[in-house]
C-alpha positions as CSV (number, residue, x, y, z in Angstrom):
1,X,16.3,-31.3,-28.8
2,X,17.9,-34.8,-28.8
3,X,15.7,-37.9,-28.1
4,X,17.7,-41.1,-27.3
5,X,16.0,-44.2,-28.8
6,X,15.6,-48.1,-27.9
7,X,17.4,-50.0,-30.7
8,X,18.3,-53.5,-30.0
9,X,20.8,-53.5,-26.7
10,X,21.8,-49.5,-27.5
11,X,20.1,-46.7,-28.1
12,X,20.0,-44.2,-31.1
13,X,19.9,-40.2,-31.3
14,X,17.6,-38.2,-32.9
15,X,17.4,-34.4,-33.2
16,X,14.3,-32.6,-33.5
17,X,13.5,-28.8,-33.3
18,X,11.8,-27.8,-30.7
19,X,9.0,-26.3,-33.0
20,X,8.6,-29.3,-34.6
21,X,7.8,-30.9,-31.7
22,X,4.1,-31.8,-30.8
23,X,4.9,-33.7,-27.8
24,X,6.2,-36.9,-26.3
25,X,4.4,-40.1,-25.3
26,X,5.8,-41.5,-22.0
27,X,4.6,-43.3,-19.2
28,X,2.8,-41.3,-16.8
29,X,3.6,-40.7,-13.6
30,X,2.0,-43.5,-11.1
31,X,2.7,-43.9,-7.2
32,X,5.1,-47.0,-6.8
33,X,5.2,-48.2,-2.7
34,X,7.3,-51.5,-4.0
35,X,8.8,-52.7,-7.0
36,X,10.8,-55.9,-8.4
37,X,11.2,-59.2,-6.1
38,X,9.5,-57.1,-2.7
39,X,6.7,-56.3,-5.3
40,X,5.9,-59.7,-5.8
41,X,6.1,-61.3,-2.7
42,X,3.4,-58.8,-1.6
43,X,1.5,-59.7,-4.2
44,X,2.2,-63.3,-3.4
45,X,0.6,-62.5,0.0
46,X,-2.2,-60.7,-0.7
47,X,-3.8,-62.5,-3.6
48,X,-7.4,-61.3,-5.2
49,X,-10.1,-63.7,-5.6
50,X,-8.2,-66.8,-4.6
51,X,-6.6,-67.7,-1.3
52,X,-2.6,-68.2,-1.1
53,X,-0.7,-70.5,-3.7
54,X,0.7,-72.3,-0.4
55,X,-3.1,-73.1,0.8
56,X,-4.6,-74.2,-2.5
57,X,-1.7,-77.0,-3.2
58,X,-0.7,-80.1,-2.0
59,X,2.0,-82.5,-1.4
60,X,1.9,-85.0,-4.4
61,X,0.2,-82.7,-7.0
62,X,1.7,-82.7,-10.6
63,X,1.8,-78.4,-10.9
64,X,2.9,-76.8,-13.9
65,X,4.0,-73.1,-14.1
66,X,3.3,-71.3,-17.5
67,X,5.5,-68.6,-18.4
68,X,6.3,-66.2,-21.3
69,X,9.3,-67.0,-23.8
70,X,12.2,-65.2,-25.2
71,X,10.2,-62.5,-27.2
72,X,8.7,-61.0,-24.2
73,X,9.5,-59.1,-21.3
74,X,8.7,-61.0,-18.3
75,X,11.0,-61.0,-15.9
76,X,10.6,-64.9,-15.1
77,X,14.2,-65.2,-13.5
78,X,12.6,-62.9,-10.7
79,X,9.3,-63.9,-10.2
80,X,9.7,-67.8,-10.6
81,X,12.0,-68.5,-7.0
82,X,9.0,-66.2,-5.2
83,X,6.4,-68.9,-6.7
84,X,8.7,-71.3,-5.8
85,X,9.0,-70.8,-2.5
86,X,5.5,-70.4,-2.0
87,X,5.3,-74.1,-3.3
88,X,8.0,-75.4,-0.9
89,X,5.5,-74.4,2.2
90,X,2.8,-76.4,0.8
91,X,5.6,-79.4,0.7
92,X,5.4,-80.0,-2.9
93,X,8.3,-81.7,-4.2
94,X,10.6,-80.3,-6.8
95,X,10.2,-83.7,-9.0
96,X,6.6,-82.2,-9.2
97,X,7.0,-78.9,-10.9
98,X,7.3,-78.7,-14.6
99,X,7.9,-75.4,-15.9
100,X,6.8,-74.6,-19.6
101,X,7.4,-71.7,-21.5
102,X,4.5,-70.4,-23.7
103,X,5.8,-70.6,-27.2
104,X,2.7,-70.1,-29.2
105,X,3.6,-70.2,-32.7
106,X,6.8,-69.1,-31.8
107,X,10.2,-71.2,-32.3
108,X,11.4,-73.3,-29.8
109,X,14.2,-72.4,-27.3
110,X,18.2,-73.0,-27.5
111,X,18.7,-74.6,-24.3
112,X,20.6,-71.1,-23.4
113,X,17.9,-69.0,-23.7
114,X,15.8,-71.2,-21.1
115,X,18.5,-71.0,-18.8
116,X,18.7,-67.3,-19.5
117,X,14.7,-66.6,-19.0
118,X,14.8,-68.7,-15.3
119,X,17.9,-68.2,-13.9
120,X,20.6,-70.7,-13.3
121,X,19.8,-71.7,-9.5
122,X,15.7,-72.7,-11.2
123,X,17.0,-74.4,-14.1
124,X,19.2,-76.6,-12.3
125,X,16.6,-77.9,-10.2
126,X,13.3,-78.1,-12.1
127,X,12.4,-79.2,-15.3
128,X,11.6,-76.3,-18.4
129,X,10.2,-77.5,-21.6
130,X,8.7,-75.5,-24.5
131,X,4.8,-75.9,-24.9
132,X,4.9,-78.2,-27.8
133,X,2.0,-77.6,-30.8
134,X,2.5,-81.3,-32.3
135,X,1.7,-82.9,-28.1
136,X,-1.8,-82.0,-27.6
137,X,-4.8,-82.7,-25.7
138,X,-8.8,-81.6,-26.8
139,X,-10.4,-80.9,-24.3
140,X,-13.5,-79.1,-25.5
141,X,-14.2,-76.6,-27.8
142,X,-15.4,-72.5,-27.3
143,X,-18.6,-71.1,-27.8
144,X,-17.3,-69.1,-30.8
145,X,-15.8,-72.4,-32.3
146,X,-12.4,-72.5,-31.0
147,X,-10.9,-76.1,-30.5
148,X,-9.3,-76.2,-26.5
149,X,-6.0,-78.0,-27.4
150,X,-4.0,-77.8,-24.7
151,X,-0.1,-79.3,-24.7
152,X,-0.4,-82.4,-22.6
153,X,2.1,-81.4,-20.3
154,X,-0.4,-78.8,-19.3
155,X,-3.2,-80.6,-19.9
156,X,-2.5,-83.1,-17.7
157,X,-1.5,-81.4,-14.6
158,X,-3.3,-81.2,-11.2
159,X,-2.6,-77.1,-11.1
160,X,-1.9,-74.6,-13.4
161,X,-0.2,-71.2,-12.3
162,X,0.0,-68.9,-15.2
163,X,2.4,-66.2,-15.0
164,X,3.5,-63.4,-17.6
165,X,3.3,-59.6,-17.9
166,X,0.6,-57.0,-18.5
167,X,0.7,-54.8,-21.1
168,X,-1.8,-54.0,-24.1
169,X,-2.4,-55.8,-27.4
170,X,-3.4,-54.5,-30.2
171,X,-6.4,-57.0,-31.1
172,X,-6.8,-59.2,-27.5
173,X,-7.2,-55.6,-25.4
174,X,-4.2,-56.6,-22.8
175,X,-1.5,-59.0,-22.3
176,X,-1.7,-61.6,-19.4
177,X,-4.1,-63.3,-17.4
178,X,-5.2,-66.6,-19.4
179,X,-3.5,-65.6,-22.6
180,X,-0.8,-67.7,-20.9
181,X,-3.0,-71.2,-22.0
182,X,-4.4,-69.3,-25.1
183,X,-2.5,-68.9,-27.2
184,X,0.5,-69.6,-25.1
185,X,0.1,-73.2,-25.0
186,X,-2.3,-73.7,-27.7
187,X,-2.4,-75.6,-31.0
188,X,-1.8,-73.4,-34.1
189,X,-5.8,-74.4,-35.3
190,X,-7.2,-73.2,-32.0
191,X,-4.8,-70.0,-31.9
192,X,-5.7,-69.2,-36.0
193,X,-9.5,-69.9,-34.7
194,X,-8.6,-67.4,-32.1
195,X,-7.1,-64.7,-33.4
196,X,-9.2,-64.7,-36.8
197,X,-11.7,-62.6,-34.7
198,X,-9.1,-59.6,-34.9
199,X,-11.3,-57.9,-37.6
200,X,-14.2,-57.3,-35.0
201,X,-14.6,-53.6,-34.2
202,X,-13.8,-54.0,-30.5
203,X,-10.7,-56.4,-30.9
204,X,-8.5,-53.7,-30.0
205,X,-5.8,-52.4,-27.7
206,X,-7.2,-51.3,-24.1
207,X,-10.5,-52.6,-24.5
208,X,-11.5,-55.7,-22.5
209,X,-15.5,-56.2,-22.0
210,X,-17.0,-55.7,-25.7
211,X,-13.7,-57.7,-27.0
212,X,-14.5,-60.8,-28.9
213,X,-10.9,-62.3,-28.7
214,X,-10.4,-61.7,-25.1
215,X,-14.0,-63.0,-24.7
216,X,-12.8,-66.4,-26.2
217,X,-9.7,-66.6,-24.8
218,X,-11.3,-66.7,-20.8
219,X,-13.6,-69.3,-21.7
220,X,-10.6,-71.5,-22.7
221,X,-10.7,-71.6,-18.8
222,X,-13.3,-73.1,-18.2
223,X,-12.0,-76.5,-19.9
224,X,-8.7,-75.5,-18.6
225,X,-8.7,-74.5,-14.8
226,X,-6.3,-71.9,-14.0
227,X,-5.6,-72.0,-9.8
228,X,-3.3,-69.0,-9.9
229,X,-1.8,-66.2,-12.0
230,X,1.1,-64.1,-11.5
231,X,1.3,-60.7,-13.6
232,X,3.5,-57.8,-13.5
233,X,3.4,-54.1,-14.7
234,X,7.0,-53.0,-16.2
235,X,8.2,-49.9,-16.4
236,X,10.0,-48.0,-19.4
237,X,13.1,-49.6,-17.8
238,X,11.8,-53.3,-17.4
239,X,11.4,-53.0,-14.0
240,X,8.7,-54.6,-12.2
241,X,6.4,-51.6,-10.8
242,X,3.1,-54.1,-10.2
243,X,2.5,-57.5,-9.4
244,X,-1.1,-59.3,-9.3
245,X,-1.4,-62.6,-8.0
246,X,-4.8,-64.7,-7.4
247,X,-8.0,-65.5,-9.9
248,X,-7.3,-65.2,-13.4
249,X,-9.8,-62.7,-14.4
250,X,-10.1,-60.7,-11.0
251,X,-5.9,-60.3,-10.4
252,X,-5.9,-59.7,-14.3
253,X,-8.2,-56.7,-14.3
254,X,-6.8,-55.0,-11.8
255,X,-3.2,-55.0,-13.5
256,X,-5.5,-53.5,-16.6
257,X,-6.2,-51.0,-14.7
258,X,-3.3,-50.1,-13.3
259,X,-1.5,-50.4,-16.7
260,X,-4.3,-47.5,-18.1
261,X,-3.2,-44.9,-15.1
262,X,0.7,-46.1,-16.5
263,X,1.0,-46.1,-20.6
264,X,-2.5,-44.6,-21.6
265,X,-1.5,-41.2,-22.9
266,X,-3.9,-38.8,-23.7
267,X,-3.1,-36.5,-26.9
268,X,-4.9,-33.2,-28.1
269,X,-4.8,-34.0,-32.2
270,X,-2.3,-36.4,-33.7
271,X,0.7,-35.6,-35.4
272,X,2.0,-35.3,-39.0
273,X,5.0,-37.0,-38.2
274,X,5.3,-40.2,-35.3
275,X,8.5,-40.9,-34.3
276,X,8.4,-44.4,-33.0
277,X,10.9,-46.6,-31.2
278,X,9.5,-50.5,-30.2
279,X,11.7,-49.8,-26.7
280,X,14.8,-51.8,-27.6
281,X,14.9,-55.8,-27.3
282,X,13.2,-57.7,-26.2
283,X,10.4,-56.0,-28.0
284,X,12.3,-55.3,-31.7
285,X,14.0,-58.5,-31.8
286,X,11.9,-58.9,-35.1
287,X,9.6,-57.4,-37.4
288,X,7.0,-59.7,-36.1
289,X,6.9,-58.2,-32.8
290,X,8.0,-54.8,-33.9
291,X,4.5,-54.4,-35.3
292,X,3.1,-53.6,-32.2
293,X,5.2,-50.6,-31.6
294,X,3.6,-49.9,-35.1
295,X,0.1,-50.4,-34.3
296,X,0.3,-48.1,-31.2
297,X,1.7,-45.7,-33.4
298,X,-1.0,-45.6,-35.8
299,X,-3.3,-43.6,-32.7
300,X,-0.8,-40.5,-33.0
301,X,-0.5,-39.7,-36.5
302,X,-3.0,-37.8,-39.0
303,X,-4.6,-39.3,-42.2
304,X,-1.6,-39.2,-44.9
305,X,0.7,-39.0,-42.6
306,X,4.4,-40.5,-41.7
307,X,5.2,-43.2,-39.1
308,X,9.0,-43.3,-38.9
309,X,9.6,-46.8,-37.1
310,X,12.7,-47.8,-35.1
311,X,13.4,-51.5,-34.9
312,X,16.5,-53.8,-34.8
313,X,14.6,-57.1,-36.4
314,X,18.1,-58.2,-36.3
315,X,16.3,-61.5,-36.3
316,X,14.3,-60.7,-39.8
317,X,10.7,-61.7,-39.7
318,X,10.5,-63.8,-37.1
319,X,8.0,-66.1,-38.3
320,X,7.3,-68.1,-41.7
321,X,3.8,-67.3,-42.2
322,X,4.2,-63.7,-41.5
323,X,7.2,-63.3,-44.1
324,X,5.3,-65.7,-46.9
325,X,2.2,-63.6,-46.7
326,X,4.4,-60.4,-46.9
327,X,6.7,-61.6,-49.0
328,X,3.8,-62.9,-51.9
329,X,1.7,-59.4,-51.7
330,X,1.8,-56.9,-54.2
331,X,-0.3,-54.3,-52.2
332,X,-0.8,-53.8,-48.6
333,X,-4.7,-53.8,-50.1
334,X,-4.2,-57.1,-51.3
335,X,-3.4,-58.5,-47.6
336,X,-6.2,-57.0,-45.9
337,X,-8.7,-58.4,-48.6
338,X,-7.2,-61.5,-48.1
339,X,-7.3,-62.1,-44.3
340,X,-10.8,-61.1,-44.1
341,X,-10.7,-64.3,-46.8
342,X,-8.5,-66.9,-45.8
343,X,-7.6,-66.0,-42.0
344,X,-4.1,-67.6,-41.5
345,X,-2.3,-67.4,-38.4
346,X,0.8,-65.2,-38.8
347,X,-0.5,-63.3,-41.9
348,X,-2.9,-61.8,-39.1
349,X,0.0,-59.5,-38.3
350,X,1.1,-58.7,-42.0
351,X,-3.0,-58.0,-42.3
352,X,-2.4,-55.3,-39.2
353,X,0.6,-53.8,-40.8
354,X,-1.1,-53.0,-44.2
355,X,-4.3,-51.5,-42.0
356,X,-1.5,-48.9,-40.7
357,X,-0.5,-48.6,-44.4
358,X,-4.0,-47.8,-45.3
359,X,-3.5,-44.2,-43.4
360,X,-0.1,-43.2,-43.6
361,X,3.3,-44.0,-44.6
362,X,5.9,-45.8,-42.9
363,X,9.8,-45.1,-42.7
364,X,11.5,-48.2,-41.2
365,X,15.2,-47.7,-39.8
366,X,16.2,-51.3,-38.6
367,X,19.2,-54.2,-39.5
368,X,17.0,-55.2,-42.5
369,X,18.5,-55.4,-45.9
370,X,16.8,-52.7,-47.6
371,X,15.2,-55.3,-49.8
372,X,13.2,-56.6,-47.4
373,X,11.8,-53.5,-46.0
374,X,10.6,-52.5,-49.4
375,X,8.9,-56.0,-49.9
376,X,7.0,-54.8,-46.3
377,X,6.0,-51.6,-48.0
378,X,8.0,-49.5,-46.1
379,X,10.6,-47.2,-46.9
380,X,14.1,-48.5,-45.5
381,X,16.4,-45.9,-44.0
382,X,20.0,-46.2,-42.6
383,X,19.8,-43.7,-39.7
384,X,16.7,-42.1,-38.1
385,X,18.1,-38.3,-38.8
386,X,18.2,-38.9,-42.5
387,X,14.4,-40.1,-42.5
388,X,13.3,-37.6,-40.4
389,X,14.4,-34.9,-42.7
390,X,13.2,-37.1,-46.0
391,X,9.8,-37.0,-43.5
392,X,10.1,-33.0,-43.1
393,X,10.5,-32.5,-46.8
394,X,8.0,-34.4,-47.5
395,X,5.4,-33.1,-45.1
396,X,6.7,-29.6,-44.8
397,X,9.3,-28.1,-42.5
398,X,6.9,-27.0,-39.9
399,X,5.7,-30.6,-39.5
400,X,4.1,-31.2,-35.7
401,X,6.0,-34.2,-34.2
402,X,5.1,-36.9,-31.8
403,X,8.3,-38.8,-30.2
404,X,7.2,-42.2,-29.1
405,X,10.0,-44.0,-26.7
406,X,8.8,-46.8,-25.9
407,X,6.1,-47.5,-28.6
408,X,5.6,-51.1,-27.5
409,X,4.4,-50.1,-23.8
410,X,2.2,-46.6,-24.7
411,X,-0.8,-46.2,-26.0
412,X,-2.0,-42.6,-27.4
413,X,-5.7,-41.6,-26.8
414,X,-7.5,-38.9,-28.5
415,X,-8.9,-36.1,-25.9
């Protein structure tokens, strides 16, 4: 059997025999009435918990629309000239709309890449600025000790519509909903504070009420009023299957749920061998978001196991802290003793990579110099047929198998 693979813009073959072969995680079959734009204009017009976008603004309000940046998959080009028009019937003005992308601690923007995530026709009418971690505002502080510093921009408007996708997160449960403001548009303090909560027992993918981050991240809202959210379900194809518009917790649940019924994937016992692909780019653009693909991964495959990860990372790392903390650790050990230490922002995902490490091995096929795969304690392959086989020897040639297409979307669930 031949599997065709997400790698960067292309795909890549693999051939596995159909002995071998345990089973394949994908999407499950879900009833779809509408989908892209039509999508979200219904959900536009039939928001939950809130009444319309046009009947909750006013002429004269500063309103600032937060949206996802270049490593994620949110459609903004689509969805932001629906919100947009919903504006125009409330007569705001389009000197009153600011649109800011949620960087996080991610880089900043090329002024191509905004034009890219909006569409020409938005960004040659309203203004798009990154969230900027050096221009902030306190305005409070969390229960569990998390400053609220907001970029002003944000901080200062009259009304906040958060937009992004929905889709899970290996330590915050799901994607979406007011992870927009943290840590979209958070300081790199208040997103460390955060995220050092990842070590809990219930900070983990597809798990919402007993989840300590997620807990933290919604009372951000109550310093920071959201009016309005936005969120979409893609499918394998990055097509927009689900839209949910209205109150920031209500809308946001229900895309949970209708996420579950999509990507969780029950499995009868996990495999010896996980063949993992992140889905292509967006989602492989680095190693720094590959690791999620990873982390799903990890719920398919036996104790001593092989993980055999397919990722681009054309763009290497992807983020300083991340590639220090990798780059400095002589053990994958060492970096989960240390985070439970010295939490840092960025070495969190370097800490989740060596808790993978713990249990199996990992195979990495990417644009990485083999170097620097090696350095991530993984073992660097050129093509994915070559570490397969290395994976069969290894593990015997009647190996059970788990293909995983789109690794970054699925999550596997133990009957």
């Amino acid at each position: 059997m031949i599997f065709k693979l997400g790698f960067g813009k292309s795909t890549v073959d693999i051939e596995i025999n159909k002995n071998n072969l345990l089973g394949v995680i994908e999407p499950n079959p879900v009833k779809v009435e509408k989908c892209g734009k039509e999508e979200v204009k219904r959900a536009i017009e039939n928001p939950i918990g809130t009444k319309r976008l046009k009947d909750m603004v006013k002429r004269g309000e500063k309103i600032v629309i937060i949206t996802s940046d270049i490593t994620r998959p949110m459609p903004s080009r689509l969805v932001l000239p629906e919100i947009l028009e919903e504006l125009y019937k409330a007569g705001v003005e389009e000197d009153d709309i600011n649109i800011v992308f949620a960087l996080g601690s991610h880089r900043k923007h090329t002024e191509e890449e905004m034009r890219y995530l909006v569409g020409e026709a938005v960004y040659s009418k309203i203004k798009c600025i990154d969230s900027d971690i050096n221009d902030c505002v306190r305005m409070g502080m969390t229960s569990a000790g998390t400053p609220v510093d907001i970029f002003r921009a944000v901080a200062e408007a009259d009304r906040r519509i958060c937009l992004g996708n929905v889709e899970y997160h290996y330590f915050a449960g799901y994607s979406g909903g007011a992870k927009a403001i943290m840590p979209g548009v958070s300081t790199r303090q208040a997103i460390q504070s955060n995220h050092s909560r990842m070590v809990a027992e219930w900070a983990k993918a597809g798990e919402l009420k007993r989840n300590p981050v997620r807990q933290d991240i919604e009372e951000v809202a109550s310093f920071v009023p959201i009016d309005f959210i936005l969120n979409v379900v893609l499918d394998e194809h990055k097509n927009i299957i689900k839209a949910v518009a209205g109150h920031y917790i209500e809308a946001h649940r229900e895309g949970c749920e209708f996420l579950d019924k999509l990507y969780k994937v029950k499995i009868d016992r996990p495999a010896d061998i996980v063949i993992v692909s992140a889905g292509g780019y967006p989602k492989d653009i680095n190693l720094y978001q590959a690791q999620k693909a990873l982390d799903n991964a990890k719920h398919a495959v036996r104790k001593g196991g092989i993980i055999i990860l397919l990722a681009s990372c054309k763009e290497g790392f992807g983020e300083g802290v991340f590639e220090k903390w990798i780059m400095r650790s002589n053990t994958p050990e060492e970096m989960i003793q240390e985070i439970q230490r010295n939490f840092e922002l960025g070495g969190h995902k370097a800490a989740a990579i060596a808790m993978v490490l713990k249990n199996s091995e990992v195979y990495l096929v990417s644009d990485l110099k083999e170097e620097i795969a090696r350095k991530a304690f993984m073992k660097p392959y050129p093509d994915m047929q070559s570490a397969f086989n290395d994976a069969l020897n290894k593990l015997g040639a009647d190996s059970k198998v788990i293909v995983m297409p789109y690794g970054g979307s699925t999550l596997p669930e133990l009957n």
